[in-house]
Structures are given as C-alpha cells and as structure tokens.
C-alpha positions as CSV (number, residue, x, y, z in Angstrom):
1,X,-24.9,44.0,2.5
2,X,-27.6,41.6,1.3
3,X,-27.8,37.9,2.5
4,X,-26.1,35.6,-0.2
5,X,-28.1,33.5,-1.9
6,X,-27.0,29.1,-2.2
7,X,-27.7,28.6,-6.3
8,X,-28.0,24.5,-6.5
9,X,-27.5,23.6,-9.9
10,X,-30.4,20.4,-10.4
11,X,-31.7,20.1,-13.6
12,X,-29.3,17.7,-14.8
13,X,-31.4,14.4,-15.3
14,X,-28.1,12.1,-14.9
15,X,-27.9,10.5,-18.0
16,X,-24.2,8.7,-17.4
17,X,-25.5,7.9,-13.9
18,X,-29.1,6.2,-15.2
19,X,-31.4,8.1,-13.2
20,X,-32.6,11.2,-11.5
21,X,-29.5,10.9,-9.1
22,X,-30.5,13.9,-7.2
23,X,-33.0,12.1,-5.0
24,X,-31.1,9.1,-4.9
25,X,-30.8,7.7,-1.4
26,X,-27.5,7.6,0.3
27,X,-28.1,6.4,3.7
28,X,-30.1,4.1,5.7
29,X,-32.5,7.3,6.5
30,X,-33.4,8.1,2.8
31,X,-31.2,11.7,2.4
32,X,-29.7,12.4,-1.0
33,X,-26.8,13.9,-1.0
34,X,-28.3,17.4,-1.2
35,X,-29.5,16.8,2.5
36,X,-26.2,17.2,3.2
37,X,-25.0,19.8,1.5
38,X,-28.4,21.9,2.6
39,X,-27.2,20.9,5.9
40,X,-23.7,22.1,6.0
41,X,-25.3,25.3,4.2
42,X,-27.7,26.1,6.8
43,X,-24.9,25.0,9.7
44,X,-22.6,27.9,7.7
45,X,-25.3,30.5,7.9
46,X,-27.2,30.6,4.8
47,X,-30.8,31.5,4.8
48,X,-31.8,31.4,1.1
49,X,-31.4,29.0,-1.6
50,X,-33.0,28.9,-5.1
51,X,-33.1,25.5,-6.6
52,X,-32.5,25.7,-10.8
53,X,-35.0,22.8,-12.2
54,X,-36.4,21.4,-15.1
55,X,-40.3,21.6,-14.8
56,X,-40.4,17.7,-15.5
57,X,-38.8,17.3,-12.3
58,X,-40.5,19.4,-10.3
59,X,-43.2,17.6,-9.0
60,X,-40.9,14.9,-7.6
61,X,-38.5,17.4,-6.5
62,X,-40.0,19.6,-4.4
63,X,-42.1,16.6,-3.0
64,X,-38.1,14.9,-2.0
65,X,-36.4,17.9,-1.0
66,X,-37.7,21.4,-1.5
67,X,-41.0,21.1,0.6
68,X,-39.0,19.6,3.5
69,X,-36.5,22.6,3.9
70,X,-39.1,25.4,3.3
71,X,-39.3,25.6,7.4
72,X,-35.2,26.4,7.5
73,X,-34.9,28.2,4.1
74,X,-36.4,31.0,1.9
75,X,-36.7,28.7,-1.2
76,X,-37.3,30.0,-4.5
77,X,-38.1,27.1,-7.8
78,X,-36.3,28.6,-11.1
79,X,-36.6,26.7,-14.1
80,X,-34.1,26.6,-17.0
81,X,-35.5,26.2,-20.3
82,X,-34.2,25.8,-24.1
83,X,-35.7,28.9,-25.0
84,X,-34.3,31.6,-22.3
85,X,-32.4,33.2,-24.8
86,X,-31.6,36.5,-25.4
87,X,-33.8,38.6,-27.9
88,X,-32.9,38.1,-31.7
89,X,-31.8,33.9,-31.0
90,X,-33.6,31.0,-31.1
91,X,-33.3,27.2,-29.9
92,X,-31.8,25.2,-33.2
93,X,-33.8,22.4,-34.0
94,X,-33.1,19.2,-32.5
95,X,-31.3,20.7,-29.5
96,X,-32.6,19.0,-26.8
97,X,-29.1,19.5,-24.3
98,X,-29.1,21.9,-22.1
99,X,-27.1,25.2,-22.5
100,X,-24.6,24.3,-19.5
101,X,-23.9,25.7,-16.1
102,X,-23.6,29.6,-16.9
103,X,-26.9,29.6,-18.8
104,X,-28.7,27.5,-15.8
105,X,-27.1,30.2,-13.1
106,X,-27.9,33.1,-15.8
107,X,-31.8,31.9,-15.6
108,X,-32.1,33.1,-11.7
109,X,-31.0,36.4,-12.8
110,X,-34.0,38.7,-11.7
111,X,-35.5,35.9,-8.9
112,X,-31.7,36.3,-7.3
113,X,-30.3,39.6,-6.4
114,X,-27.0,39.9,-4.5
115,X,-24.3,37.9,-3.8
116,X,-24.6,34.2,-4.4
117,X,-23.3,30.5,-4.5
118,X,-23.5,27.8,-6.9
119,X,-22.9,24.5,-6.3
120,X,-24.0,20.9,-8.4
121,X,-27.2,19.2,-6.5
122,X,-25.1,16.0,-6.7
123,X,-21.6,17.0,-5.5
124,X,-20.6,16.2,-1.8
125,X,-18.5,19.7,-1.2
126,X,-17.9,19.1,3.1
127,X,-19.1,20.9,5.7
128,X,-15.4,23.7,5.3
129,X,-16.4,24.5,1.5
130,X,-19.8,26.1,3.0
131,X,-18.4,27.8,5.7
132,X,-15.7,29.0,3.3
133,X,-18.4,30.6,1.0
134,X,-20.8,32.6,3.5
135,X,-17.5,33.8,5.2
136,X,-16.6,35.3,2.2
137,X,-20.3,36.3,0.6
138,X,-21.1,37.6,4.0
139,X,-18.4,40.7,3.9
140,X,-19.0,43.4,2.2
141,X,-17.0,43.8,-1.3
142,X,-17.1,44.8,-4.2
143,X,-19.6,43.2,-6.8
144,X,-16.7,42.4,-8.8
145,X,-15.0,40.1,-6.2
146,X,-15.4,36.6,-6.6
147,X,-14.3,33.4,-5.2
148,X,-13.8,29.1,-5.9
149,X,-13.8,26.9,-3.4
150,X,-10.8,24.7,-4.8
151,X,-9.6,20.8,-3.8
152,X,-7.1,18.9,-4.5
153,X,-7.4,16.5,-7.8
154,X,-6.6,13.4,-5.6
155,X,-9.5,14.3,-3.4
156,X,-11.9,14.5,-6.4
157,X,-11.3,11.5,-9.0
158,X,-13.2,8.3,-9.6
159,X,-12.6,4.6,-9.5
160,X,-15.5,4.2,-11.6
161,X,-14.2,5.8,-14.7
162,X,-12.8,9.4,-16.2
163,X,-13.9,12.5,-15.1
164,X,-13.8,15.8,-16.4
165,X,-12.5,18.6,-14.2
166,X,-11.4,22.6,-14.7
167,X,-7.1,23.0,-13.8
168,X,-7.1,26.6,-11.8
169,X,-3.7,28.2,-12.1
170,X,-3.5,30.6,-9.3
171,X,-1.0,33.4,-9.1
172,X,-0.9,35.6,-5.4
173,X,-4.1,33.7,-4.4
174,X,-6.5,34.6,-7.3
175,X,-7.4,32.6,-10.2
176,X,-5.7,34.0,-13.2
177,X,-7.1,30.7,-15.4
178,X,-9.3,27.9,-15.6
179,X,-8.1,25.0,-18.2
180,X,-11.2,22.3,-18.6
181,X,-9.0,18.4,-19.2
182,X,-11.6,15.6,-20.4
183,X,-10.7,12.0,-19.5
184,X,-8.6,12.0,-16.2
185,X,-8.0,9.0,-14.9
186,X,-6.7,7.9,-11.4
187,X,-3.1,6.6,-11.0
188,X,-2.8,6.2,-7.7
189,X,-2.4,9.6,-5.4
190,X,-2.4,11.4,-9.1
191,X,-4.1,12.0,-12.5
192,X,-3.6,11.8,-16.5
193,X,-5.6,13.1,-19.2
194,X,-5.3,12.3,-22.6
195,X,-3.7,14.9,-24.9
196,X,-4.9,15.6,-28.4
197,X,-2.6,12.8,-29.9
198,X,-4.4,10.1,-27.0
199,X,-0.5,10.3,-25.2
200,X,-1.6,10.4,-21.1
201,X,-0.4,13.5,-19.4
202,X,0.6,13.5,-15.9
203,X,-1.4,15.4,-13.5
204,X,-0.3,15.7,-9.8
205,X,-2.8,14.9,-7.0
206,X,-1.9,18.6,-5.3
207,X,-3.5,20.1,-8.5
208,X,-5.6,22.6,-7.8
209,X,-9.0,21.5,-9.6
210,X,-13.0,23.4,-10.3
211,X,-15.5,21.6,-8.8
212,X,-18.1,23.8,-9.7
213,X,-18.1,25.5,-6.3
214,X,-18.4,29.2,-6.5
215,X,-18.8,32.3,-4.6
216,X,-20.1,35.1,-6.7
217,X,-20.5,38.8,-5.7
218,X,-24.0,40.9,-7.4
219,X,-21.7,41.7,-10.3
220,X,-21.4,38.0,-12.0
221,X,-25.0,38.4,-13.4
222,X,-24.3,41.3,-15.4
223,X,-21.0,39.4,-16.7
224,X,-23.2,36.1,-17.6
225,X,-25.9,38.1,-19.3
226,X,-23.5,40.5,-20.7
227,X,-21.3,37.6,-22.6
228,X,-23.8,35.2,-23.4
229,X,-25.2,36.4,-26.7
230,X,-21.6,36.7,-28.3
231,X,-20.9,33.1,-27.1
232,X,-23.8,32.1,-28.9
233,X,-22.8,34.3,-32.5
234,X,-19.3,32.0,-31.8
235,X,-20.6,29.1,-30.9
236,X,-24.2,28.5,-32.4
237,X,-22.9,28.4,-35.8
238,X,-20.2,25.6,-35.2
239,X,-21.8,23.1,-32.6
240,X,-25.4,24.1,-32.4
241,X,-26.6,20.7,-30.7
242,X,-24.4,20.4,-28.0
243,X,-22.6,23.5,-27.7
244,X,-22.8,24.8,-23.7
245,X,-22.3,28.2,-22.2
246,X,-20.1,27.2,-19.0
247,X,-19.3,28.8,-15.6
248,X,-15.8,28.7,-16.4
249,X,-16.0,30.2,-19.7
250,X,-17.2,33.5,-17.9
251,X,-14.8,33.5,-15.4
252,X,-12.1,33.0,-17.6
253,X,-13.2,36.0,-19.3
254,X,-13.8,38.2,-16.8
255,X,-10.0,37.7,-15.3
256,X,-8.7,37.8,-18.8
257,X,-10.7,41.6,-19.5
258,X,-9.7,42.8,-16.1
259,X,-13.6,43.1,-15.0
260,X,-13.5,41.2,-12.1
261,X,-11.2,39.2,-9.5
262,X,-11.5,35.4,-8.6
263,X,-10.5,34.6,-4.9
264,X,-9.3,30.7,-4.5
265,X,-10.4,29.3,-1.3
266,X,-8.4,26.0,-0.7
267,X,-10.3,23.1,-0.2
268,X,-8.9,19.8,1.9
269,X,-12.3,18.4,1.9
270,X,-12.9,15.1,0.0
271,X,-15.1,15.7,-2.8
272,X,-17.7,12.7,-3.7
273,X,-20.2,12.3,-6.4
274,X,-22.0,9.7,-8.5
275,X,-21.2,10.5,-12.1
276,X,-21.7,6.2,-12.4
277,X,-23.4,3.9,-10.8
278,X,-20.9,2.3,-9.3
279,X,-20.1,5.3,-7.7
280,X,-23.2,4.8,-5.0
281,X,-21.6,2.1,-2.9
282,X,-18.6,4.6,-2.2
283,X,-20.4,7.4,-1.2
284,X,-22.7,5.5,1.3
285,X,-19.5,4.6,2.7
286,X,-18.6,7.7,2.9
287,X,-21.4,9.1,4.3
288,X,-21.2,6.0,7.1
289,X,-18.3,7.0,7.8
290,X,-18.5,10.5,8.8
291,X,-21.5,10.1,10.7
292,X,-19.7,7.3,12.6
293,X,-17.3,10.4,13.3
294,X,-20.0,12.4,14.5
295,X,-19.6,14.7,11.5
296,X,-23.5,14.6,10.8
297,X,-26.7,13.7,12.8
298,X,-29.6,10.7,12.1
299,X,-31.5,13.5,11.3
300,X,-30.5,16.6,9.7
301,X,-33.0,18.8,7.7
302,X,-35.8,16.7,8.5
C-alpha cells in the first residue's frame, strides 16, 4: 500500500476575493489558512503533499508556505498550465481561465502515483475531514474506490454573498450523483438557489454538499486522463473561453459507467472560506475561536 499523497488545489489567483488569498493572514501569528489545513494533515498522518501552482506564484509561494513545511513534508511544486493538453488540442485564443479542478489534479499525474487527496488551498475543511481521508487512503482497496468528505450546506454558506456548491445524492452510503447549484443564498439554518426561470428553490441546511474534498484511490488518474479529451471535442466547440473540466464532472461519470465507487464520509465540521473580502473578519474569528478552545497551537508548522 503506498502512502497517500495531500493534492492542494492553489493556482487560483482569487479574482472575486481581490488578491492572492492563499497567503492571506488569518491570525495574529501570520498563518494562512493552509497552515491549518497542513496542520490537521500532518496531525492525521500524511507525509506527502504536492502543491498545484501557477509559475507566477511560485516565487512568493514557496517563500510563504512551501519552504516552511519541507522539514514535516515530502513536497513536490506541480504547475498547471494552458497548454497541458492532450496531443492533437490546442489552447483557443484568448483563453486565459484556467481549465478547472480535474485538469489542475490531472497535471500531477506522473509526479503523484497512488492514492491521493485534493482539497482547495483556501478552504478551512477541520481537523475530522483529514483524519477521515488518511483513514480511508491508508487501507488497502481497490484503485477504483473512492471517497468525499461531505458537510452539511448550513455549515458551508456565506453572509457575504452566493456561493456555488455540488448537491451529493447518496444512496446505501455511496455517491450515486453530484448536481452543481449556482447562486445559493443563506435563509437562515437553510439555502435557495435560483432555478432557470430566477424562482428561489428551497434547499435544507442537512443537505449533503461537495466541498471539493476528495479521497481518491490510484485509479482516478486514469479516469481524469482517460475522459478529458472527449470533454474537450464536447465542450471546446461550444464555450471555448471559459469552458472548465471539473472534479465532479469525472466523478459523476465514473458512477454513472459503473468504473468506480464514491464512499461519502460525513462531515459535521464547519466549513470556512474567503470567496469575498468580507469574508476575512469571520474566519479570524473563527480561527480565535478554536484556538481559544485549544483546537490549535500559537505555533503550528512553523
């Protein structure tokens, strides 16, 4: 059984937030939420993380974060570029967006071998959504056994504005679908979304929501490499500027072809991000909070 690899998702430059929000400072003692979620990682038991960048940030990247956790980690830099494509396709001009989640997880296909996790550089997951992933990475299974670390949608929406976030259906404790809603709003404990006619749907906060938190056996990079060039003959033609090749797009067709299973780990952890600005003063809070608790040190990965 090899040692699963943590796959953070960071080459997102922030653009609703304003800045590169991955090194933004959270607490009084500089950490970004990565620090944390390196932290819980390395309290779980992982031992080796590859962090997907852009090259433009790498310089201030690994001079933040990457360079301080080389002494707990084997750290690997991958970089996701426009032009890793498959052979016969080329970047259509103007694109400048990125090709979305799969393709950035797809790009450390080769560095990574094994089992691995992906998570987003500037989601707060809590300290049970890492423990839940090396548990299940860490047994031996089949490559085609997967998992999702899944939270509740009241535990996961915004003040600040909509979000965006993937509805799991679940049937005997595996994911048989993952439905992606645009625009949820908070009402309260619960949620609405607009539907195609702009009338709010009701969402309850016990819904079962994607936060981009997955647990991936050896398998998956066959099944991202494998689908990617028909999703760009279907999708290249229609929306060739923005147009992204997502996690959940994979997933969804693995289940649906039978070539894989999808575990759901449930999640009571509260989920925090900065998709705004005005999300920062919450999440210091947060943070406070839970060190007041004792959930985390002064000094973590340091």
């Amino acid at each position: 059984m090899q040692e699963p690899t943590l796959l953070i998702l960071a080459a997102g430059m922030g653009s609703r937030f304003g800045g590169l929000k991955q090194i933004t400072a959270v607490d009084e003692y500089g950490h970004a939420i990565i620090d944390f979620s390196l932290y819980d990682a390395y309290r779980a038991g992982f031992r080796k993380v590859a962090f997907i960048i852009k090259r433009e940030i790498e310089e201030d990247f690994k001079a933040f974060i990457g360079r301080r956790v080389e002494k707990y980690f084997d750290v690997q830099y991958i970089y996701q570029q426009l032009d890793s494509l498959p052979e016969g396709f080329a970047v259509p001009e103007g694109r400048v967006k990125p090709w979305g989640t799969g393709h950035a997880a797809l790009c450390a296909k080769g560095a990574v071998t094994g089992p691995f996790a992906v998570i987003n550089a500037d989601d707060f997951y809590g300290p049970s959504a890492y423990a839940a992933l090396y548990d299940f990475l860490s047994q031996d299974r089949p490559a085609n056994e997967h998992a999702i670390v899944a939270y509740l949608l009241r535990n996961t929406v915004t003040d600040s504005g909509s979000v965006a976030r993937g509805i799991c259906q679940v049937e005997n404790g595996c994911l048989s679908d993952v439905v992606e809603r645009l625009g949820i709003e908070k009402r309260g404990e619960d949620g609405a979304y607009p539907d195609e006619n702009g009338a709010y749907v009701p969402l309850p906060g016990g819904t079962l929501v994607s936060m981009n938190c997955w647990g991936f056996g050896a398998g998956m990079w066959e099944e991202l490499s494998g689908r990617f060039p028909r999703w760009l003959e279907e999708n290249l033609p229609v929306n060739p500027l923005k147009c992204e090749y997502f996690l959940p797009y994979v997933v969804n067709e693995l289940i649906h072809s039978g070539s894989g299973s999808v575990r759901v780990l449930n999640c009571h952890e509260t989920w925090f991000g900065m998709t705004y600005k005005e999300d920062l003063p919450g999440v210091i809070a947060h943070i406070a909070g839970m060190r007041a608790r004792g959930v985390y040190p002064a000094q973590m990965l340091d």
